[in-house]
N, C-alpha and C positions, 0 to 999 in steps of 0.2 A: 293489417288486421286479419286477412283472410290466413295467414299463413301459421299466426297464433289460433286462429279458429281451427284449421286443418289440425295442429300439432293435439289441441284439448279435444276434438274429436275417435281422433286417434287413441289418447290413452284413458278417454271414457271407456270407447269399444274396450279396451282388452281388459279395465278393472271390470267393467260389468260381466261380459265372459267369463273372467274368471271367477267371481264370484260365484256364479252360477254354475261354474264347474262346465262348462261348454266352451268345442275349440271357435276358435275364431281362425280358420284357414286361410277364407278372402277377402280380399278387401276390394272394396267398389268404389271408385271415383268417376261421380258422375257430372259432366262439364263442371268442373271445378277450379276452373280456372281463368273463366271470362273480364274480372277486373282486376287481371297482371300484367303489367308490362314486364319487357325481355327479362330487367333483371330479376323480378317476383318469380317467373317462371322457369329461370334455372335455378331458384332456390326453390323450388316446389320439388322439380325434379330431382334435385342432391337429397331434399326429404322424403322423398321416396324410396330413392335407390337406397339411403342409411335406413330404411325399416323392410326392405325386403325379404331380409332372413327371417321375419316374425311372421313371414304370412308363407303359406305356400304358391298363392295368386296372388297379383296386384292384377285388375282391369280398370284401365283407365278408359271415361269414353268423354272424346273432347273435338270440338273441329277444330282448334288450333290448331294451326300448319307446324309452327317449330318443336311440337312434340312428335307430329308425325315417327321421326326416327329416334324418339327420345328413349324407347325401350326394345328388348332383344326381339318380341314377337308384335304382329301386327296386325289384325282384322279389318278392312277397311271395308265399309259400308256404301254403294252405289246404288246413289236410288236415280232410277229411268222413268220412263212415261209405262213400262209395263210391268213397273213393280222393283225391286231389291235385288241386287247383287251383292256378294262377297268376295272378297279377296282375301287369302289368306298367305302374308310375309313373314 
């Protein structure tokens, strides 16, 4: 269900943009992925990677471990007892 939900998400955003005559550059995924198992989530990930030529950004923000290396670039967020670190792969 989530992945039909994801796909009608998707082509809401670009018919409403483009109605409106406004780009849609990025796209935001925000933990959208907590009830997949292995196989939902490499189909989430092959529907990504087939829509990235239509955005100039994808950011995805997920604690899932198996996506960790799922895209080219990588922000990873450390939170400590004195606050937030970054890492940028």
């Amino acid at each position: 269900a989530f992945r039909i939900n994801f796909a009608i998400r998707i082509a809401l955003s670009k018919l409403l943009a483009r109605r409106a005559g406004a780009p849609l550059p990025t796209l935001i995924i925000d933990e959208g992925f907590g009830t997949q198992d292995s196989f939902g989530i490499e189909k989430i990930k092959e529907a990504i990677n087939s829509i990235q030529d239509d955005f100039d950004k994808i950011i995805v923000i997920t604690h899932i471990e198996e996506l960790k290396d799922a895209f080219p670039a990588r922000i990873d967020v450390i939170k400590t007892a004195v606050g937030s670190t970054l890492s940028v792969s």
